[in-house]
DSSP file (Angstrom, degrees, kcal/mol; ACC not computed):
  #  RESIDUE AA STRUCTURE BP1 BP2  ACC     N-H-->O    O-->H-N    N-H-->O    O-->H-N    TCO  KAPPA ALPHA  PHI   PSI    X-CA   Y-CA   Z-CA
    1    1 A X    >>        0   0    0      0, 0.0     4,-2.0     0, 0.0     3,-0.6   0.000 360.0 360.0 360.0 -42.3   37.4  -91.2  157.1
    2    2 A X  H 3>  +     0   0    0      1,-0.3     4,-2.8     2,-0.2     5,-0.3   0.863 360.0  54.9 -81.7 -39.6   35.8  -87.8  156.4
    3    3 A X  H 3> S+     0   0    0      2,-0.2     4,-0.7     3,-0.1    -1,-0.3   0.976 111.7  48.3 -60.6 -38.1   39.8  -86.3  156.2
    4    4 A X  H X> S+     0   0    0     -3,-0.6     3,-2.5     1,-0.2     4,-2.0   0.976 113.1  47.7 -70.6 -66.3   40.2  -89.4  153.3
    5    5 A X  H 3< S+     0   0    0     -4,-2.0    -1,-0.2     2,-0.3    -2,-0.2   0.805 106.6  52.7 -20.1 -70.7   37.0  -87.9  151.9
    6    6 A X  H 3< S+     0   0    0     -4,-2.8     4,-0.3     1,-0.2    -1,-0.3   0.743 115.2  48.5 -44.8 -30.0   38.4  -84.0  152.1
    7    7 A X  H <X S+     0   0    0     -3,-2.5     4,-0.8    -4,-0.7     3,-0.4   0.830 104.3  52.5-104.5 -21.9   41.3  -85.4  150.1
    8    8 A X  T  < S+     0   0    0     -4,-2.0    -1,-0.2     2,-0.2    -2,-0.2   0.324 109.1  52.6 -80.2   9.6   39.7  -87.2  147.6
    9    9 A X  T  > S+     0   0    0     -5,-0.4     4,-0.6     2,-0.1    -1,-0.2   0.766 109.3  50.2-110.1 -17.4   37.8  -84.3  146.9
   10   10 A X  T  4 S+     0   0    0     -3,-0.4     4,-0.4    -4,-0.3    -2,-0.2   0.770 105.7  50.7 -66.7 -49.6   40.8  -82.5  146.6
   11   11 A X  T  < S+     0   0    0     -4,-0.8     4,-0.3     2,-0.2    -1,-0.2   0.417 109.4  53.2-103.5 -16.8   42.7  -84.8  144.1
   12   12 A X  T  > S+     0   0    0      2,-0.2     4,-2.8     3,-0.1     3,-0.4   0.747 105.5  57.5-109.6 -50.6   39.6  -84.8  141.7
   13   13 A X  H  X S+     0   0    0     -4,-0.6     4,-0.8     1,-0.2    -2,-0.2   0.832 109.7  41.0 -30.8 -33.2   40.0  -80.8  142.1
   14   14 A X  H  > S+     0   0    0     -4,-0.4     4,-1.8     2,-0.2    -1,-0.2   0.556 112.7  57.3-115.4 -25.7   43.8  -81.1  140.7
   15   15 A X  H  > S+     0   0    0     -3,-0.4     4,-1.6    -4,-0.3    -2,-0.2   0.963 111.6  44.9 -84.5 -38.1   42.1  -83.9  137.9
   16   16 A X  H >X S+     0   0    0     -4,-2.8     3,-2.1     1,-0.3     4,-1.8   0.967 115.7  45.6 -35.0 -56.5   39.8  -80.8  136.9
   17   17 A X  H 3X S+     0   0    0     -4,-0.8     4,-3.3    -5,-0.3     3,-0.3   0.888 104.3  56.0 -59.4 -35.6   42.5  -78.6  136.8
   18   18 A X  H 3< S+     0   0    0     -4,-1.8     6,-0.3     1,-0.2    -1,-0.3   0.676 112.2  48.7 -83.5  -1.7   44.8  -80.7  134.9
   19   19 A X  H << S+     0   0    0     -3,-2.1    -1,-0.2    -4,-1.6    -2,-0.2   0.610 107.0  51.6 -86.4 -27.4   41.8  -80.9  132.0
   20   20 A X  H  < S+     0   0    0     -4,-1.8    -2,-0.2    -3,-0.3    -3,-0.1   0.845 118.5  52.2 -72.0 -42.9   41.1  -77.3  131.8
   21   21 A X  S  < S-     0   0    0     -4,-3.3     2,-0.2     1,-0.3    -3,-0.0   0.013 118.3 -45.9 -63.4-175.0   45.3  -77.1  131.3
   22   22 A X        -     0   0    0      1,-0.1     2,-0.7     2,-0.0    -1,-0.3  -0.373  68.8-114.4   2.5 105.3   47.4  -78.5  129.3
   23   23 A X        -     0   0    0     -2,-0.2     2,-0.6    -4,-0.1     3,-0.2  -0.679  37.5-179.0 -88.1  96.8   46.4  -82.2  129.2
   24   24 A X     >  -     0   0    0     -2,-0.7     4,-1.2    -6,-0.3     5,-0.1  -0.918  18.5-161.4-133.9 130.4   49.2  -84.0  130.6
   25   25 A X  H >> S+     0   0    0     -2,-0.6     4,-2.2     1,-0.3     3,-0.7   0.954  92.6  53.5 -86.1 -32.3   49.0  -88.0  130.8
   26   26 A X  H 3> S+     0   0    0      1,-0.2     4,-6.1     2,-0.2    -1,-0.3   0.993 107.1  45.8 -49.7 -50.4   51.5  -88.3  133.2
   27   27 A X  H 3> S+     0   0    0      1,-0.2     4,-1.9     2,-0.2     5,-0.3   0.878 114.0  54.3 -64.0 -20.2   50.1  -85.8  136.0
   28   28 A X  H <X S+     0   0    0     -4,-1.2     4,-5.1    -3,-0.7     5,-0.4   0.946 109.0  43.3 -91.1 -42.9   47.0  -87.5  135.5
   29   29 A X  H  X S+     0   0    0     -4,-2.2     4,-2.1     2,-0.2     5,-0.2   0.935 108.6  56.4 -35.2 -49.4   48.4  -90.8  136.1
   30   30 A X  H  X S+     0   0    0     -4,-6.1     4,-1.2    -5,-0.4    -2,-0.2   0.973 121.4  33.4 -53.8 -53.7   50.5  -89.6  139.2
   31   31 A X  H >X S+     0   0    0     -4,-1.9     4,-2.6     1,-0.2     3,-0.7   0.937 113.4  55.7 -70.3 -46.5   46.6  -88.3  140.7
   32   32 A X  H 3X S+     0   0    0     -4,-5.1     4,-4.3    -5,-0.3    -1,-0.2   0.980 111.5  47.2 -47.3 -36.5   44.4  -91.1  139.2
   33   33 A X  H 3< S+     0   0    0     -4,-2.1    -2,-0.2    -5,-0.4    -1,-0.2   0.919 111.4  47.7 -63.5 -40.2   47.0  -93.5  141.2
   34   34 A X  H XX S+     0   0    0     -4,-1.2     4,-2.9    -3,-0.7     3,-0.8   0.926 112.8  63.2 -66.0 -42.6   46.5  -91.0  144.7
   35   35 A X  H 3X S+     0   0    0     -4,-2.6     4,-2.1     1,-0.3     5,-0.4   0.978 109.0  32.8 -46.5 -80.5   42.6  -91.6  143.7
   36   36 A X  H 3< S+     0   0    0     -4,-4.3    -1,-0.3     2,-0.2     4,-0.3   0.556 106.6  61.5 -91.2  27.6   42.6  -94.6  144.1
   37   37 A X  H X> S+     0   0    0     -3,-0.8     4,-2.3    -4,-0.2     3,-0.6   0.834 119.0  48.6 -90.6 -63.2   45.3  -95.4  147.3
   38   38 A X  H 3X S+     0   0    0     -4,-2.9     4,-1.9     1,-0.2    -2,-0.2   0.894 111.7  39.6 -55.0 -50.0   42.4  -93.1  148.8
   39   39 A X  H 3X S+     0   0    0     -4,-2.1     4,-1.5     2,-0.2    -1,-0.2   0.696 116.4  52.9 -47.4 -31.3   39.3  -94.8  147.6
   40   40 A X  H <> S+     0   0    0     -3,-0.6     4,-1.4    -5,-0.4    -2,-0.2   0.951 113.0  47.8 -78.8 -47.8   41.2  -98.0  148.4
   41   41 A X  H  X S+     0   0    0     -4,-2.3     4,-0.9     2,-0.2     3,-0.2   0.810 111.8  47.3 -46.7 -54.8   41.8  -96.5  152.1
   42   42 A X  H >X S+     0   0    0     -4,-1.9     3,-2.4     1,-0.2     4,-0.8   0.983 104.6  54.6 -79.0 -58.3   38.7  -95.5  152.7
   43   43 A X  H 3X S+     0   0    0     -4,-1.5     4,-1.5     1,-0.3    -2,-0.2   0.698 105.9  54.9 -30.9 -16.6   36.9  -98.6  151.6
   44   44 A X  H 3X S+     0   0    0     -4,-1.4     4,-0.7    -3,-0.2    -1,-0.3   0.764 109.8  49.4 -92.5 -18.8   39.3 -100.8  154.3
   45   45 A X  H XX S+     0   0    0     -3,-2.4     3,-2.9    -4,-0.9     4,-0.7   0.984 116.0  51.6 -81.1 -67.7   37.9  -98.2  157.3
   46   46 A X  H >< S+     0   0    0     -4,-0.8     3,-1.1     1,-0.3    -2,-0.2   0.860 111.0  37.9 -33.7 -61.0   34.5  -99.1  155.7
   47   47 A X  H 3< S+     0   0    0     -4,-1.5    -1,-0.3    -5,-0.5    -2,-0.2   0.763 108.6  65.9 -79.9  -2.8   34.6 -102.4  155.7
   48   48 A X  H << S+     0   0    0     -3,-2.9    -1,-0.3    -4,-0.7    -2,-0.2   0.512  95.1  72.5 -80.3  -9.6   36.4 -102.5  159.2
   49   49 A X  S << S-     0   0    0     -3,-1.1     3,-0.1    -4,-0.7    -3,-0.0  -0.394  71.3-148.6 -89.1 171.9   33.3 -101.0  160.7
   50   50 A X  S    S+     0   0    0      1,-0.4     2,-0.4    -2,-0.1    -1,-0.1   0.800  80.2  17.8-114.7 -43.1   30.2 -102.7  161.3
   51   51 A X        -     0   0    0     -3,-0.1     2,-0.6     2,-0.0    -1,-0.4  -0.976  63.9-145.6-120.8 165.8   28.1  -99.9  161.0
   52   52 A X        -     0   0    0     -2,-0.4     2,-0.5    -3,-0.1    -6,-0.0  -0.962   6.0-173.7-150.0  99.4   27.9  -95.8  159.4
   53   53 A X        +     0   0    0     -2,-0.6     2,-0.6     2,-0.0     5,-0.1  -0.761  12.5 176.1-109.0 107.3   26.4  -93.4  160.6
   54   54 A X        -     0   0    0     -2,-0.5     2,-0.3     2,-0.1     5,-0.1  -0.602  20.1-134.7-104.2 131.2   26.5  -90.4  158.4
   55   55 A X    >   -     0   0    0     -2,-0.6     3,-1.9     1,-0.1     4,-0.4  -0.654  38.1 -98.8 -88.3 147.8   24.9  -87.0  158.7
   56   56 A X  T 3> S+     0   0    0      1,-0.4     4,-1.4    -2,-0.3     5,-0.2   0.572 127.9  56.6 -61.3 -19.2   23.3  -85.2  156.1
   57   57 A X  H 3> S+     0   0    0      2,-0.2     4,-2.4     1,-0.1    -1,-0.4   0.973 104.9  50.6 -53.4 -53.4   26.4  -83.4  155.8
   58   58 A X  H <> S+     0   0    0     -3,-1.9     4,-0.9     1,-0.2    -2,-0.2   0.813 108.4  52.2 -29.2 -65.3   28.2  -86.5  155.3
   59   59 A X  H  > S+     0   0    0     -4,-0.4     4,-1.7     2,-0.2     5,-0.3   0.622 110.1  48.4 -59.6 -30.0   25.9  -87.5  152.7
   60   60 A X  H  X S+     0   0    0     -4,-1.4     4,-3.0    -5,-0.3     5,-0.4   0.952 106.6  53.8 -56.4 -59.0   26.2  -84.1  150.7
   61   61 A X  H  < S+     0   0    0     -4,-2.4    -2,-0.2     2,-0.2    -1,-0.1   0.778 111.8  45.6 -65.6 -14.7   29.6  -84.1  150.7
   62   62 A X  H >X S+     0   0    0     -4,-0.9     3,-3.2     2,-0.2     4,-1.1   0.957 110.9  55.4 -73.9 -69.2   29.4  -87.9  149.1
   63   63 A X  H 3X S+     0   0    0     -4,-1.7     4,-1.8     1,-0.3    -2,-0.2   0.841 107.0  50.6 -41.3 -36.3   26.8  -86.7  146.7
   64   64 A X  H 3< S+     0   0    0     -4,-3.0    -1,-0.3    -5,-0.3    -2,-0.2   0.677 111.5  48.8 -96.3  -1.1   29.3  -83.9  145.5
   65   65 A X  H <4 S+     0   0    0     -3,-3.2    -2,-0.2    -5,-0.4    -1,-0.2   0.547 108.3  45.5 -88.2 -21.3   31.8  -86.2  145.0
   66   66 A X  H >X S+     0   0    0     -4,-1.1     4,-1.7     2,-0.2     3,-0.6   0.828 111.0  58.3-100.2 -36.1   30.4  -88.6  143.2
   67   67 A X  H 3X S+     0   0    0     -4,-1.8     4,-1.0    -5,-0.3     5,-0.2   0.702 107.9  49.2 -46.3 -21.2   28.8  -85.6  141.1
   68   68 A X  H 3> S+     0   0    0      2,-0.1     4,-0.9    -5,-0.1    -1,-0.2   0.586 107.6  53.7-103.3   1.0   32.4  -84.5  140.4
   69   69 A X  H <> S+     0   0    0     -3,-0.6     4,-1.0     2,-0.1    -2,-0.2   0.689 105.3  53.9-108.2   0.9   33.5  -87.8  139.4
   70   70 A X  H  X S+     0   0    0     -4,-1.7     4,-1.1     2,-0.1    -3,-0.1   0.899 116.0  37.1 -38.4 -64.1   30.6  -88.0  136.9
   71   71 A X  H  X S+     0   0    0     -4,-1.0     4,-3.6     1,-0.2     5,-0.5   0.981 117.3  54.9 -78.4 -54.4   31.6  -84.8  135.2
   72   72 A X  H  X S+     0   0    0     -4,-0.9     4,-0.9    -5,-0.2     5,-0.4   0.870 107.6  44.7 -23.8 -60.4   35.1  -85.7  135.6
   73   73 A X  H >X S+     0   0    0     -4,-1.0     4,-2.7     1,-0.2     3,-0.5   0.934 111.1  58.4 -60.4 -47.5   35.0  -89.1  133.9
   74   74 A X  H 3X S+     0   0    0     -4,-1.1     4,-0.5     1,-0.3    -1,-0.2   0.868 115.7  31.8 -12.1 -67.9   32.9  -87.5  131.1
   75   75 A X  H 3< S+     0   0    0     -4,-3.6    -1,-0.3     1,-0.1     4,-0.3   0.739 126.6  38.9 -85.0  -6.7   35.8  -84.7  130.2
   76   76 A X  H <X S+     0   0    0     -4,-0.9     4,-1.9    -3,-0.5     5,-0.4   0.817  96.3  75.3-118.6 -45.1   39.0  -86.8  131.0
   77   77 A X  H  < S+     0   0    0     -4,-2.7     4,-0.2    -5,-0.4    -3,-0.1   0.665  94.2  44.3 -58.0 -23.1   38.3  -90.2  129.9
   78   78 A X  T  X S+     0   0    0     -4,-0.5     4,-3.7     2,-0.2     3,-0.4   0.856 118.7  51.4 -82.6 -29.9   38.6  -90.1  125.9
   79   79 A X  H  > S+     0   0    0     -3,-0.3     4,-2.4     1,-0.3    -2,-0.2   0.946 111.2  48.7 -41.3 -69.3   42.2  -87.7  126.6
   80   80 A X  H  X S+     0   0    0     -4,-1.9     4,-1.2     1,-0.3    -1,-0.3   0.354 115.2  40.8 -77.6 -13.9   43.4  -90.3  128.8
   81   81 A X  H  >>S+     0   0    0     -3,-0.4     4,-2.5    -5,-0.4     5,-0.6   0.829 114.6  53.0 -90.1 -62.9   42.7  -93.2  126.5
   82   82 A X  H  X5S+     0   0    0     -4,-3.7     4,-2.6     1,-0.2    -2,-0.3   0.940 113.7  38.3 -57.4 -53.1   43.8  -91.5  123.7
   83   83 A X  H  X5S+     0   0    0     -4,-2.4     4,-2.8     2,-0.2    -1,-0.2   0.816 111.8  59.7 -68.0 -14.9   47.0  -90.5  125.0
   84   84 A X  H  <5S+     0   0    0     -4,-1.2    -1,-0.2     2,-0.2    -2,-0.2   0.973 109.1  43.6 -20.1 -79.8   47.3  -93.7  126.7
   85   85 A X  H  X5S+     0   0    0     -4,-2.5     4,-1.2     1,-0.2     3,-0.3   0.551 110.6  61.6 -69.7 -22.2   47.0  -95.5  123.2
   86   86 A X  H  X<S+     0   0    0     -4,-2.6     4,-1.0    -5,-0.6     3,-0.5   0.950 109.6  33.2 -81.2 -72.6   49.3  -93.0  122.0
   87   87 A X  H  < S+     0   0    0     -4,-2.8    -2,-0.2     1,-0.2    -1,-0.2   0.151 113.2  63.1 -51.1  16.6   52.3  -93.8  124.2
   88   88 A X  H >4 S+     0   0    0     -2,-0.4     3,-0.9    -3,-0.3    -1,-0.2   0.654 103.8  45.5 105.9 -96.0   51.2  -97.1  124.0
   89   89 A X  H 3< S+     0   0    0     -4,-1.2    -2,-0.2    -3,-0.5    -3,-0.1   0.624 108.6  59.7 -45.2 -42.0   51.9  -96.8  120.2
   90   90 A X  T 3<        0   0    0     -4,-1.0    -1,-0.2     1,-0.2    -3,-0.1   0.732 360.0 360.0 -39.8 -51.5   55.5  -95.0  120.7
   91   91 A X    <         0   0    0     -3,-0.9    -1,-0.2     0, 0.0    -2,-0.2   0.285 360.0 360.0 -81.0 360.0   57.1  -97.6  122.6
């Protein structure tokens, strides 16, 4: 679980990146889609367990994930709508 973890922290890195660039709705699709195949992934190890036990490392490194998908949603989400609704509108 903690490698799923490492990579979803990773893939939220590359959604940063792709907001500082050039805003491009495809790449952001390709990664939102890896986002959640990981999120999905870890939640079935989760719910296959009966209990988690996590060490305060563990519990940073959630807390700093969920802190970059705060800021994340914040900067990405009106782009991604809008160009949604713009290629959307094209077609």
């Amino acid at each position: 679980m903690l490698q799923n973890i490492k990579i979803l922290e990773e893939k939220l890195d590359k959604l940063d990146e792709i907001n500082n660039k050039k805003f491009l709705f495809e790449k952001f699709k390709q990664i939102n889609s890896q986002i959640e195949t990981i999120l999905f992934e870890i939640k079935s190890n989760d719910l296959n367990k009966e209990q988690n036990s996590f060490s305060n490392n563990h519990l940073d490194v959630f807390a700093n994930i969920l802190n970059k998908i705060d800021r994340l949603e914040t900067k990405i989400r009106y782009k991604a709508n809008l160009f949604e609704s713009f290629s959307k509108s094209n077609s």
